[in-house]
SERONU-558482 format. One record per residue (C-alpha): residue in one letter; x, y, z. Coordinates in steps of 0.1 Angstrom, whole numbers, padded with zeros to 4 digits, always signed. Each point is the difference from the previous one (the first is absolute). Layout:
AXYZ ...
END
This chain:
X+0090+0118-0354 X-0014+0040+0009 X+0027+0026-0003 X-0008+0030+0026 X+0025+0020+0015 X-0003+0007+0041 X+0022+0037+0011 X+0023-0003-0030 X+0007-0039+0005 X-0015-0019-0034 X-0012-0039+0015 X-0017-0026-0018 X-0027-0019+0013 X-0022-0025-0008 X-0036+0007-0006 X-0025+0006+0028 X+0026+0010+0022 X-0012+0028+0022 X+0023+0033+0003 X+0005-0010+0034 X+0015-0030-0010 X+0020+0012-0029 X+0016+0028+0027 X+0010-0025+0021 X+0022-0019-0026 X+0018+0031-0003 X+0002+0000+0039 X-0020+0035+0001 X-0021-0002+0034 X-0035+0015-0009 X-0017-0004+0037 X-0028-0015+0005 X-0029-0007+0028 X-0031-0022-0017 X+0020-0021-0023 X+0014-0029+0010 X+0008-0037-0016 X+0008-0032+0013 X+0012-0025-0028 X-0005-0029+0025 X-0033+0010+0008 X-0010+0009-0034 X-0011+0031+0017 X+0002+0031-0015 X-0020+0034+0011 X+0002+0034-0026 X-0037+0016+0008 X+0026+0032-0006 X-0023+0016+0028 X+0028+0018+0019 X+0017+0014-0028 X+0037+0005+0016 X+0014-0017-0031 X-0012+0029-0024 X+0024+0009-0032 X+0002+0025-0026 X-0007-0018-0033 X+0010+0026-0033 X-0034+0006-0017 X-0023-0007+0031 X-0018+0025+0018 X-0003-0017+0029 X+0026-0015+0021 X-0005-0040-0004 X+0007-0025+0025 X+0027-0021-0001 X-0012-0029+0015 X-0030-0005-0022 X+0011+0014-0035 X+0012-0025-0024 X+0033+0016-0022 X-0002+0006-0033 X+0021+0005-0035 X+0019+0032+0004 X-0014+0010+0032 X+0022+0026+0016 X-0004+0001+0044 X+0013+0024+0025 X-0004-0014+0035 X+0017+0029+0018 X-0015+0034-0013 X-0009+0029+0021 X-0035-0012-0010 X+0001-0032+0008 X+0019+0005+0034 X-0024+0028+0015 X-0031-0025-0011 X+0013-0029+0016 X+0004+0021+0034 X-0033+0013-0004 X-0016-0030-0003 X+0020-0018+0027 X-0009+0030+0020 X-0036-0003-0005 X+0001-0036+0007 X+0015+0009+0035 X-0017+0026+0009 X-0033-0028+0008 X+0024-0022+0017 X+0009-0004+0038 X+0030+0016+0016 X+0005-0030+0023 X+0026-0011-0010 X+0023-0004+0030 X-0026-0024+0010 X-0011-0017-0032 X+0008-0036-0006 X+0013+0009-0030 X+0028+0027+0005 X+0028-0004-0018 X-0013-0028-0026 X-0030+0022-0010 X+0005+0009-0036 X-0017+0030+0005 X+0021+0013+0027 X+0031-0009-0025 X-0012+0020-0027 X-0008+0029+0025 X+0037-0001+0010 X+0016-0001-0039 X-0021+0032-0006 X+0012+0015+0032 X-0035+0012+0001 X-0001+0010+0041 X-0030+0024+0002 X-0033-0009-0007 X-0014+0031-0025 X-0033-0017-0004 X-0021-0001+0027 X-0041-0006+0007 X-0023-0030+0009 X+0017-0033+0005 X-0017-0037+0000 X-0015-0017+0027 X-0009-0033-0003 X-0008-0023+0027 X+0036-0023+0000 X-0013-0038-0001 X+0017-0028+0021 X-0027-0021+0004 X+0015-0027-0012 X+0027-0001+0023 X+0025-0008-0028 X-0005+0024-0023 X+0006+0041+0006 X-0020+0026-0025 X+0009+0032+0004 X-0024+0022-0027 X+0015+0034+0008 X+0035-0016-0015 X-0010-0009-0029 X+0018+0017-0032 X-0031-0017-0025 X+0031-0013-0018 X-0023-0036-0002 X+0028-0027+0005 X-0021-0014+0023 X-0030-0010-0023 X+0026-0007-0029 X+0015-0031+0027 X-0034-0006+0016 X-0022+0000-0036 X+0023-0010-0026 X+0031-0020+0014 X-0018-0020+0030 X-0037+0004-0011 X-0010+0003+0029 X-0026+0033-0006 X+0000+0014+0038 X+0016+0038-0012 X-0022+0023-0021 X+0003+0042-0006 X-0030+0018+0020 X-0011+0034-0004 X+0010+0030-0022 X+0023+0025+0004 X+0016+0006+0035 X-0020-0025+0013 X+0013-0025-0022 X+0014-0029+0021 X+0012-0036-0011 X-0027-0026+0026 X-0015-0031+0003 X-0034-0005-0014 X-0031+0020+0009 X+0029+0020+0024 X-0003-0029+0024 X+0024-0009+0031 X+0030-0025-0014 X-0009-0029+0020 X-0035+0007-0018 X+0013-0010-0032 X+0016-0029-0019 X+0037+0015-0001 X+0021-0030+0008 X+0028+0020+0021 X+0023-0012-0024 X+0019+0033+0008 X+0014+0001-0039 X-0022+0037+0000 X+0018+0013+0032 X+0041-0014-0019 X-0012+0026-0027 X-0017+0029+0018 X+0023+0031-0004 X-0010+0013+0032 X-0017-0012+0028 X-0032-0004-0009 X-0003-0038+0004 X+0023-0015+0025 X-0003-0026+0025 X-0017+0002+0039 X+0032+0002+0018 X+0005-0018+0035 X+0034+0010+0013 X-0017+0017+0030 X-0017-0032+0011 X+0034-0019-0005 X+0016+0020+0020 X-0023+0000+0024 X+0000-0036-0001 X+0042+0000+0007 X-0008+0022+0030 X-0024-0025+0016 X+0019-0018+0026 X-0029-0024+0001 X+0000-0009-0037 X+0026-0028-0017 X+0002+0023-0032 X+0012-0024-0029 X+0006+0006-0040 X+0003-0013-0028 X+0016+0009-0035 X-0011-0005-0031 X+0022-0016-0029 X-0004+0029-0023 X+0006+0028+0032 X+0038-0012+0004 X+0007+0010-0036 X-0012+0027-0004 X+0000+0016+0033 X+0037+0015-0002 X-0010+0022-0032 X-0006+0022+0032 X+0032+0002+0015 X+0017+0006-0034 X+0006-0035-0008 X-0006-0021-0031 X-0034-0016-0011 X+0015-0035-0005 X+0023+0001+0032 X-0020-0019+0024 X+0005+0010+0037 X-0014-0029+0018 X+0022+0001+0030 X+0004+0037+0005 X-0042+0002-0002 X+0001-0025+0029 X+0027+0018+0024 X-0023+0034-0010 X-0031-0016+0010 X+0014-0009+0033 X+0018+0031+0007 X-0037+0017+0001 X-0017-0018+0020 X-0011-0036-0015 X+0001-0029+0027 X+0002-0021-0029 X+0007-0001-0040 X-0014-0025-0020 X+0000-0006-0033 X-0031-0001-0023 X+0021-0026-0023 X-0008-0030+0028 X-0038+0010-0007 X+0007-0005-0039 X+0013-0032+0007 X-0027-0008+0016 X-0018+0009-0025 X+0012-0023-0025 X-0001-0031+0024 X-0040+0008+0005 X-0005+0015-0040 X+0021-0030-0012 X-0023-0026+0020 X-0030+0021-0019 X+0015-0003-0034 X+0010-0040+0004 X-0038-0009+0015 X-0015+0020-0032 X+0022-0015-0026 X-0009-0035+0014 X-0033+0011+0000 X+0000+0018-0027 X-0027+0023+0010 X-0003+0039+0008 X+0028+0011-0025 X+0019+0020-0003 X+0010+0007+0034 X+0008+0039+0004 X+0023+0007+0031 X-0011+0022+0028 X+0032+0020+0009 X-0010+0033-0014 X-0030+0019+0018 X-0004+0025-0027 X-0004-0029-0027 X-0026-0023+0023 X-0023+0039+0005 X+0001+0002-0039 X-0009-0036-0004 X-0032+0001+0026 X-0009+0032-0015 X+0000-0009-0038 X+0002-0037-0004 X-0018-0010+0030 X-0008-0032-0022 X+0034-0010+0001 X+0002+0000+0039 X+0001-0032+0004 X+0033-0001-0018 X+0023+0014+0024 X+0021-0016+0025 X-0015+0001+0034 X+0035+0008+0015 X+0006+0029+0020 X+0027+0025-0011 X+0038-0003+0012 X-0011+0031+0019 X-0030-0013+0020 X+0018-0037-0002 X+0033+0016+0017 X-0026+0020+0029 X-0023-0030+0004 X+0029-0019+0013 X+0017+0024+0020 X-0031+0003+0019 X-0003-0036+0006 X+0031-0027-0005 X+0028+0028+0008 X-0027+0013+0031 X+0002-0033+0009 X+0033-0007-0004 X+0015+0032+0018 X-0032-0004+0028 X-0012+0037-0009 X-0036+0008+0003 X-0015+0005-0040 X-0019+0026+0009 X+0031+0020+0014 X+0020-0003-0034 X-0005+0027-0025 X+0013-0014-0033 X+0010+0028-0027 X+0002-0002-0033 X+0027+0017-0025 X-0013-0005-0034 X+0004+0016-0036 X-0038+0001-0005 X-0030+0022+0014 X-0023-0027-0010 X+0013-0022+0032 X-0012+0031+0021 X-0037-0007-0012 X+0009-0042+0003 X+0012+0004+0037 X-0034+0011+0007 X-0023-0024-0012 X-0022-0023+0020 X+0017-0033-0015 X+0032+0015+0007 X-0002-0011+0035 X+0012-0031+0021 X-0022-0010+0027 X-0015+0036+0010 X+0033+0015-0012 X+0012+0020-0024 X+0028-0017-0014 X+0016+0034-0009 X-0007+0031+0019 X+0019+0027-0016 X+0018+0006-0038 X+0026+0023-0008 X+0008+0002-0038 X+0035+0005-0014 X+0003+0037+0002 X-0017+0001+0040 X+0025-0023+0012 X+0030+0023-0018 X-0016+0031+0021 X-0002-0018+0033 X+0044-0012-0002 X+0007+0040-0012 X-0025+0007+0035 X+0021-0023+0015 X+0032+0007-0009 X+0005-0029-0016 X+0023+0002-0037 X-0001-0032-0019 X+0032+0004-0016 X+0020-0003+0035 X-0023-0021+0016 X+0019-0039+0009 X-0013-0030-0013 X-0025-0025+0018 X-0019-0031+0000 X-0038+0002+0005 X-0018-0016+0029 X+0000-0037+0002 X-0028-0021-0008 X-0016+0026-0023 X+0034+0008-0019 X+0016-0033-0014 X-0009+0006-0038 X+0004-0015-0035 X+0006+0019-0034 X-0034-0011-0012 X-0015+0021+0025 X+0020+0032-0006 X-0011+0000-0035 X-0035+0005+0009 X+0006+0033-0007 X+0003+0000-0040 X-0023-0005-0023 X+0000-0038-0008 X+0016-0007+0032 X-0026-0015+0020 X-0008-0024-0031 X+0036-0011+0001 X+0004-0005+0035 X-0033-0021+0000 X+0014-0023-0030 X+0031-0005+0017 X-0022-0018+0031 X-0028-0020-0025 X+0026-0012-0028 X+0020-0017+0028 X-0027-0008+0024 X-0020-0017-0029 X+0027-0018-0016 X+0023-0010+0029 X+0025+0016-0019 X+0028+0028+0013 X+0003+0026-0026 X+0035+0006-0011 X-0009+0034-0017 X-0023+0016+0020 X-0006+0028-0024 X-0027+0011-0022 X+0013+0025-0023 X-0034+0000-0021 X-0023+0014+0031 X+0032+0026+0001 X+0002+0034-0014 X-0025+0034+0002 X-0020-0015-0029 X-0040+0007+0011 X-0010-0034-0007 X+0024-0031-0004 X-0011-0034-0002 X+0018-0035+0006 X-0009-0034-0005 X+0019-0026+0026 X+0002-0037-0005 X-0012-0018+0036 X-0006-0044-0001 X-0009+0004-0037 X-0020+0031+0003 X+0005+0031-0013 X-0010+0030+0022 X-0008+0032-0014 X+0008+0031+0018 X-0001+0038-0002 X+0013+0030+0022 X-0017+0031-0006 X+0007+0037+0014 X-0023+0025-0004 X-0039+0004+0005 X-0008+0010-0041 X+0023-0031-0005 X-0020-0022+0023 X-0033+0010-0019 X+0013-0014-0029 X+0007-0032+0013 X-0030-0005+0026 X-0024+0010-0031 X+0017-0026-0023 X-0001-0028+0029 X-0038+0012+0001 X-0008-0007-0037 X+0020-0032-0003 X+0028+0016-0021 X+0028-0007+0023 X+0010-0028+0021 X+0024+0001+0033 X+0005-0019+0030 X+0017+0025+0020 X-0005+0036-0002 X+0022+0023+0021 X-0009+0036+0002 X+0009+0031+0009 X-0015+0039+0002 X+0030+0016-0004 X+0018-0001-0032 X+0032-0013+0004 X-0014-0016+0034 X+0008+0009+0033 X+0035+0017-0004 X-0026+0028-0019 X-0022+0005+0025 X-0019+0030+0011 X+0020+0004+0036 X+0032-0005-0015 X+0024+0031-0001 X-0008+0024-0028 X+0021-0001-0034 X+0009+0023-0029 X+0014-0026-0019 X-0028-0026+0009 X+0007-0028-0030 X+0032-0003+0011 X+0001+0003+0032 X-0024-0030+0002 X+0022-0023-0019 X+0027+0009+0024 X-0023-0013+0027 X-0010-0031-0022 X+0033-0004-0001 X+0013+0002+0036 X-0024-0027+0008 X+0011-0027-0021 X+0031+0005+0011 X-0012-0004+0035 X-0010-0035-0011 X+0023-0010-0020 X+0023+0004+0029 X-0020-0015+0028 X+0012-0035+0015 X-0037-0011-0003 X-0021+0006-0035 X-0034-0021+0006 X-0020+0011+0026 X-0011-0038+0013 X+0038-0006+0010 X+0003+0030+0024 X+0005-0015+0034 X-0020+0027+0018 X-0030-0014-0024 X+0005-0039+0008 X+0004+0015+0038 X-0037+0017+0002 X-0014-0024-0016 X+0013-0028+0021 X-0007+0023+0033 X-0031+0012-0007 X-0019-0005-0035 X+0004-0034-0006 X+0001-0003-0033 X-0008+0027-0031 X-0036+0001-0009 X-0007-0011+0038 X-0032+0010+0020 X+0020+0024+0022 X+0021+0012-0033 X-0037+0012-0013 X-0008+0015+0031 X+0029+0020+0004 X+0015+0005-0039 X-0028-0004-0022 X-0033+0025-0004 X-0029-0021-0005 X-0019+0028-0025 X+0010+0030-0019 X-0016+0035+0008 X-0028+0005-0021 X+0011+0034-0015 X+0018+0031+0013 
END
């Protein structure tokens, strides 16, 4: 253990620990701006390029900072020094003083980091004043937001797009005041091989990266007397969702979301959890027909948007692998457009189906030329997390007092497989659930596996089905899916299921969820919320939800049918982003 003493209080620590760190067991709040970790993500940035952590160490010239300076034997700090006070104002101050003043209109007022620190100084006159950025802002994507003239240089960005997803889209260019954090060669975003797996904008301190917002259009939409304006929620949105009306990550507000989404305007609420059952009817058929055969394995699932652009983009080999299924998302507008147009006698082409998600990457997904059913898009606008939270507070709509109600009938009968979609593992789980008793003729009487549970990156499983054993794995994470795509490559490892997801943690960490200061735990909160959803829910396999026997008696015949492809399955992945 290191002996140091930090403004008169003597702490042991053990060694490596950062001064940072060994403050903060003492409960001494030395701010911060470019430093960040996330344990769960195995994320951790401390470039130590804004210097607002500075301290006084005895027999140092130079003030050190905290973040990035490892303690030593003896070593005596002073966080709060006339020295070290005026520096860190200075520097915030200089930071500021090539940053916009808009934030009244900023999409990131009040969560900005930035803007936090600015108020804790009570720094309310800008002393340092001259030329100021101005970089082109990039939404060529659609998805994605870049907003050069916000950004601090603190790098968390490139540390989650280089070293925690691997993806390499975010490099430093420049020197000096023109210093700015881009994709390659400067280019546009929808230029370059980011994913949109929105983990860069969940850790920008500012708003810098964000997503393409569409609350104008969906309002615009509500407005239209001439348009059937539907929406769905995604599993992971009803968790998380009431963080932003002062409510608990793991308190799910299912019901309340519903009577809020109809109080604003919807015609219609749906849930995106029918679309995950239907997933695991058509992904199930797909996992059966390729154990029988036993060709094309490991099937990868198809759910996540941001995993399928990182898998055409860097293992275009393994195409082939994945499920063609659509998402839940494009599964849950493909049939709104045509079995509940049907049903209700509505013309598709006056239904504008919405989307509530947690994710940016289902922005870019919604877009795509295979995410269409017969010359439609199956999804016409998404709204992440935080979007939807503005739009009720435009609306006068407060979660906490809103009444609890049912979602839209067909597209709202449900099981717990579907809701767990939204945790890492989840989708895996809910898929065994449907092969082990569709292959065996079997009803589970414990329809849960614990061992594809947890926040672990990668988990693996091995399940016993008419004498053979099935290996599977669930994986969060892009640098985690390297791993495992490049052992499948060589030979090393061996699965016959694969699910995967972007996010770390999965959906419940996406990029459009609400922003978090305590992120780690705050996630298992979420995790949490949705197992309990399913543990409570009269229906646990998705196969036995009536609403699924119903459409597929109505309309698709049977799962892995000719219309079923038609309408739920993509026939070919995108080749690249």
């Amino acid at each position: 253990m290191i002996n140091l003493t930090i403004d008169g209080q003597r702490v042991s620590v053990p060694e490596k620990t950062t001064i940072l760190e060994a403050a903060r067991t003492l409960h001494l709040d030395i701010p911060t701006l470019c430093y960040l970790k996330l344990e769960k993500s195995c994320f951790v940035n401390q470039v130590a390029s804004c210097r607002i952590c500075v301290v006084e160490v005895d027999g140092r010239r130079n003030l050190a900072p905290a973040c990035a300076t490892p303690v030593s034997e003896g070593m005596q700090i002073t966080t709060n020094s006339k020295r070290v006070l005026l520096s860190r104002r200075m520097n915030l101050e200089l930071i500021i003083s090539n940053h916009p003043f808009d934030c009244l209109v900023c999409a990131k007022s009040t969560d900005c980091e930035l803007q936090k620190l600015v108020w804790a100084f009570g720094i309310n006159t800008q002393r340092y004043k001259g030329e100021k950025s101005t970089f082109e802002i990039d939404k060529s994507s659609g998805a994605l937001k870049r907003d050069p003239n916000k950004c601090i240089m603190c790098r968390r960005c490139e540390t989650m797009c280089n070293e925690v997803q691997t993806v390499g889209a975010l490099t430093a260019f420049g020197r000096g005041f023109n210093t700015v954090v881009a994709p390659a060669e400067m280019k546009p975003i929808a230029e370059s091989n980011c994913t949109y797996c929105g983990q860069c904008v969940s850790v920008c301190p500012t708003a810098a990266l964000t997503g393409v917002g569409y609350i104008m259009e969906t309002w615009e939409a509500i407005f239209n007397p001439n348009k059937k304006v539907v929406v769905q929620i995604a599993p992971a949105v009803r968790v998380a969702i009431g963080e932003e009306f002062g409510l608990s990550a793991s308190q799910a507000v299912t019901g309340k979301l519903v009577a809020g989404l109809r109080r604003i305007g919807f015609d219609a609420v749906f849930d995106t959890t029918f679309g995950a059952d239907l997933t695991v009817v058509e992904e199930g058929k797909e996992v059966m027909e390729r154990l029988e055969k036993n060709e094309n394995l490991p099937i990868l699932t198809s759910c996540c948007p941001g995993w399928i652009n990182f898998l055409t983009y860097h293992f275009p080999k393994l195409s082939y692998m994945a499920s063609t299924c659509k998402s839940p998302q494009q599964m849950t507008g493909a049939v709104a457009k045509t079995y509940y147009a049907k049903k209700m006698g509505l013309n598709p082409e006056d239904i504008v189906m919405v989307s509530v998600m947690p994710c940016i990457a289902k922005k870019y997904e919604a877009t795509q030329p295979e995410a269409t059913t017969y010359n439609l898009q199956d999804v016409d606008l998404v709204l992440t997390t935080r979007e939807l939270a503005k739009m009720f507070k435009e609306g006068s709509v407060d979660l906490r007092h809103m009444p609890e109600e049912e979602f839209d009938s067909p597209l709202g009968e449900t099981s717990g497989a579907g809701v767990i979609f939204g945790a890492t593992g989840g989708v895996l789980e809910a898929v065994l659930r449907t092969v082990y008793e569709k292959s065996t003729g079997r009803e589970l009487t414990d329809v849960n596996f614990m061992a594809l549970r947890g926040q672990d990156a990668i988990r693996t499983a091995e399940v016993e089905m008419n004498g053979r054993i099935v290996r599977v794995a669930a994986v969060s994470g892009l640098g985690n899916t390297r791993k495992v795509l490049e052992k499948i490559e060589s030979g090393e490892e061996h699965f016959d299921v694969i699910e995967i997801m972007a996010c770390p943690s999965g959906c419940v960490n996406g990029g459009g969820q609400p922003y978090a200061e305590n992120r780690d735990e705050i996630i298992e909160q979420r995790i949490r919320g949705l197992y309990h959803l399913d543990r409570n829910a009269a229906i646990r396999v998705a196969h036995h939800n009536p609403a699924i026997q119903t459409i597929y008696q109505e309309f698709l015949g049977e799962a892995g049918s000719s219309i079923a492809h038609e309408i739920l399955h993509k026939e070919k992945l995108t080749e690249g982003v």
